[in-house]
N, C-alpha and C positions, 0 to 999 in steps of 0.2 A: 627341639627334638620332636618327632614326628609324636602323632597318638598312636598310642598303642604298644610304643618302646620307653622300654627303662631303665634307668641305673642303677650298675651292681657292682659290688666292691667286693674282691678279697687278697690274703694273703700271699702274697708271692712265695716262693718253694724257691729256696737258696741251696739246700741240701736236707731232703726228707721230714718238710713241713708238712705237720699232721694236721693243718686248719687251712692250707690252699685249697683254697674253691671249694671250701666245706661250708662254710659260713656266707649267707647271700643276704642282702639285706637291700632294699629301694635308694638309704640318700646315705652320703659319707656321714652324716653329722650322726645318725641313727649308727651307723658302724664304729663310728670313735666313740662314741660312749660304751659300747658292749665291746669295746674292741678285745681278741684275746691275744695278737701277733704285734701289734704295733709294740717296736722297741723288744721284744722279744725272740733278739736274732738267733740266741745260741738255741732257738728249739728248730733252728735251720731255717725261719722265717722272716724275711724281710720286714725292715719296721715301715716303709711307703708301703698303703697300700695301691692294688691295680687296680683301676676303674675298666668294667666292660660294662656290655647292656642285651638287655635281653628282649629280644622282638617278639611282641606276644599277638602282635595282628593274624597270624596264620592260623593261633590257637583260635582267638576271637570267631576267624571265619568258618571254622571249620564246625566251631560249638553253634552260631548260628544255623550252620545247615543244619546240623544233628536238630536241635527244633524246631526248624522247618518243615524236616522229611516228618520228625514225630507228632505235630502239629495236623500234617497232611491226613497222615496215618488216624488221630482222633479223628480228623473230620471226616472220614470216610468212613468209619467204624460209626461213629454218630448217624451222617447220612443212611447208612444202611441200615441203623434200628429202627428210624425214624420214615423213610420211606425204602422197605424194605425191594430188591431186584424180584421179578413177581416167576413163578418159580415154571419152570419147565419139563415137558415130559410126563403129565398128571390129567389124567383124561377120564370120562365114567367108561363104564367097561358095555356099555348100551346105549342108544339113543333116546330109550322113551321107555317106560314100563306104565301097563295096567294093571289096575288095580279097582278092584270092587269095595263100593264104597261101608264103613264099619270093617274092617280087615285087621286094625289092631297095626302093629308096626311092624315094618317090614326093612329089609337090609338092603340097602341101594349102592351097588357095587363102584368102587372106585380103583383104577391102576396106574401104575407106572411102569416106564419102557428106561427109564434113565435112573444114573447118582444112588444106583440102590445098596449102594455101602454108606449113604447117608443118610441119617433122622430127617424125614421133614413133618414139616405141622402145615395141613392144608385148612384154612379158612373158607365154611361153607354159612349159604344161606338159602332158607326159601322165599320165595316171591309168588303173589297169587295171582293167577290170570281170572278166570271164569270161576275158578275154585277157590276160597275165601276162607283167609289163616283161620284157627283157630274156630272154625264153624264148618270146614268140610278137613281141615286136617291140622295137626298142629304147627303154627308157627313157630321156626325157631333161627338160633344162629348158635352153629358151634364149630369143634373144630377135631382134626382126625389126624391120627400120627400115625407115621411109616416108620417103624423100626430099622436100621439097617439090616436090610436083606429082605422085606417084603416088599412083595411086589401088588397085593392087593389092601382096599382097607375097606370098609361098609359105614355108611351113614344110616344110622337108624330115624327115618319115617315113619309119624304114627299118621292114620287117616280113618277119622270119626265117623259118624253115624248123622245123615245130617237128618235132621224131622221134617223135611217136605220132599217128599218126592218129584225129582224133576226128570224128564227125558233123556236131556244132552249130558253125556260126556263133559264134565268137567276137567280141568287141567291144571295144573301151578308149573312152577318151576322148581330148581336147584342148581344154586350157581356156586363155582368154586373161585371164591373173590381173590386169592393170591396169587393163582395159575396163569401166567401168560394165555392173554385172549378169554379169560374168565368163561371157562366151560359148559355148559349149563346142559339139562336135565330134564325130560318133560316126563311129569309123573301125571299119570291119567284116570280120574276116578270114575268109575262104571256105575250107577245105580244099579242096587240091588231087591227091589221094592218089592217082586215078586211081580214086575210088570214081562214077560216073557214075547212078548207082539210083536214082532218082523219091526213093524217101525222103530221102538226102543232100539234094537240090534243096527238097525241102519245109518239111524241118527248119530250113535256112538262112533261107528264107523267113518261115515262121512267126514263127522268134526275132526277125528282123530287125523284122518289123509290131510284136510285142510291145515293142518297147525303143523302137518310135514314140509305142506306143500310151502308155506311163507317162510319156514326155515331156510328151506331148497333159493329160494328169491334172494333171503338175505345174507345168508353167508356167500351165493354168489357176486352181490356187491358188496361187502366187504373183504374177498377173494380180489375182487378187481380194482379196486382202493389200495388196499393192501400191497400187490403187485406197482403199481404206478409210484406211490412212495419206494420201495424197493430199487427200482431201476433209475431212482434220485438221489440214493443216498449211497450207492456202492462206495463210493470214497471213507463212510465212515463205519470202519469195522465192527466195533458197538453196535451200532444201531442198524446195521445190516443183520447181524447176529439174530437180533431179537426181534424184527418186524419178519425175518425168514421162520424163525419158531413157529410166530403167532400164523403165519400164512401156511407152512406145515400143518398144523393143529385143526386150522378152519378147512383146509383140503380132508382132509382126513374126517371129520367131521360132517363134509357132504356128502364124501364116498357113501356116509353108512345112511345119513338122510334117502339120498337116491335111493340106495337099495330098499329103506325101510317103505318109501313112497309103492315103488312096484309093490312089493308084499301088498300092500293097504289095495292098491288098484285090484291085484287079482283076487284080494278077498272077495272085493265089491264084485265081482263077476257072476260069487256062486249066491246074490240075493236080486232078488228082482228088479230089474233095469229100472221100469216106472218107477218103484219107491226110492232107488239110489238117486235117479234126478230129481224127483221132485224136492228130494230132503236136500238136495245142492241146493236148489231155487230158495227155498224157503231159508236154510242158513247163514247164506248171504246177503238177503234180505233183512236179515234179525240180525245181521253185523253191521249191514247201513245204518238201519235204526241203531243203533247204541252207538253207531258212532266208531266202527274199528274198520277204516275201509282199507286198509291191507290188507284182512284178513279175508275180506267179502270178495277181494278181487281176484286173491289168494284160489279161493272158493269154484271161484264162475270160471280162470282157467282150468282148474283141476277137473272142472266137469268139462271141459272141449276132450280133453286129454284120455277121458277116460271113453267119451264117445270113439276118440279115436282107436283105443285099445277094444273095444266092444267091435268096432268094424274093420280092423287087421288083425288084433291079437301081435302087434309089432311093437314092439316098446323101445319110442325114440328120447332115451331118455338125455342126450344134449340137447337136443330142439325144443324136448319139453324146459331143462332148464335154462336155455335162453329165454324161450317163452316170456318166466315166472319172473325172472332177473330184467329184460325188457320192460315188461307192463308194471314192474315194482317201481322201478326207475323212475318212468314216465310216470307215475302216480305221487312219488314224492318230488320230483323236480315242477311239476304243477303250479299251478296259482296259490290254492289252498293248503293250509296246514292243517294235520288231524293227526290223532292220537293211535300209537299202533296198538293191536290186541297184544 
């Protein structure tokens, strides 16, 4: 007999036997000893019993899928605690904010455009550039919930007092570590020293365009990264899905780079030409020296660029961001490897 099939025995129904096919049991020997019909014709029961069998293979197969599918079902629920789908539609509501340094804590605005009938918890962090945790602002890592139904939330930034007075424009970051294409945030701290000299103002200035300007470079090669994978993987609907988000997000992201760059250019307009170049020269130079030549290169085109806007007042700003995207390029495809600011 096949696996999975078995033998069952019962009662034959001769005229209104109340234990036909009531009674099931595996082997005859197991049925003759419990027997209740055998020899017991006048209950309208035949005394042979019938042998049939019961084929349990379909059950078997069908209870294996069932814990397959719910096997599946765990691992994907597991998968997803464990590396969580990184969340979409969660952006800051600004590209960059100033901030004068001792300010005490300030609310760094965050929104969403999507899912706003669901709870999310976005996972944020700071990171230092120029600006140094916990000695120009507090280092931290925490994290922010969207209620169903809001649509903004604020990360509270504190930013200290530091005891040396320096020139430049410092800077950190804030990144939103859960958020497809991890978002980030330039918060800008200003000295407040009571130093008020055209150059302080300039300096701040300057640094501030240049840390536009490397943005503008590098979301346009990762815009063009981004795109080339894209036009590779249309066959997989998944992963079309979410490399299209992250290429949304970085688009959207330059839109407002670009424009904040302009702003920064016509600042520089209304401060005196000589000190706006010199304080280029001089800032890209003190990025060679430390060693961050992105950001020095960043630097030296954003001063061609600005000559150019000083001599049409035309602002080309695709050519400008080919430019910055070009000589980025070329500077990391190079011989040398170096550390970006």
């Amino acid at each position: 007999m096949a696996i999975g099939v078995k033998n069952q025995y019962y009662c034959p129904n001769l005229k209104g036997c109340k234990y036909a096919k009531r009674y099931y049991v595996y082997s005859k020997e197991k049925y003759t000893i419990n027997s209740t019909c055998i020899g017991v014709a006048n209950d309208g029961c035949g005394s042979e019993l019938i042998a049939d069998h019961k084929d349990y293979r379909v059950k078997a197969i069908v209870l294996l899928i069932c814990l397959l599918i719910s096997a599946s079902f765990i691992g994907v629920s597991v998968k997803q605690r464990i590396f969580p789908e990184p969340i979409t539609g969660v952006d800051f509501a600004l590209l960059d904010t100033h901030l004068e340094e001792g300010v005490g804590t300030v609310l760094i605005n965050v929104e969403r455009d999507s899912d706003l009938d669901k709870k999310l918890t976005i996972v944020y962090e700071t990171v230092g550039r120029q600006a140094i945790g916990n000695m120009d602002f507090i280092e931290q890592t925490g994290q922010i919930i969207f209620e169903p139904g809001d649509k903004s939330a604020q990360i509270p930034i504190t930013i200290l007092k530091d005891k040396e007075y320096e020139e430049n424009e410092e800077h950190f970051l804030i990144v939103l570590k859960n958020v497809l294409g991890k978002p980030s945030h330039n918060i800008f701290i200003l000295e407040n020293a009571g130093d008020p000299s055209i150059k302080a103002q300039v300096n701040a200035l300057v640094k501030s365009t240049s840390v536009i300007a490397l943005d503008i470079a590098q979301l346009a090669m990762r815009i063009s990264v981004n795109q080339e994978i894209i036009d590779g993987i249309r066959h997989d609907a998944s992963l079309y899905s979410q490399y299209s988000s992250t290429l949304e997000t970085q688009r959207a992201n330059l839109r407002r780079a670009r424009e904040r760059y302009l702003e920064l250019l016509r600042e520089m307009t209304n401060q005196p030409t000589a000190s706006i170049l010199i304080s280029m020269e001089e800032h890209a130079a003190e990025l060679d020296e430390r060693d961050y030549p992105q950001q020095a290169l960043a630097t030296r085109v954003m001063k061609m660029h600005f000559q150019t806007y000083l001599e049409k007042e035309n602002p080309r700003m695709d050519e400008w961001q080919y430019e910055l995207h070009k000589e980025l390029r070329r500077l990391i495809e190079g011989p040398s490897n170096h550390k970006s600011a």
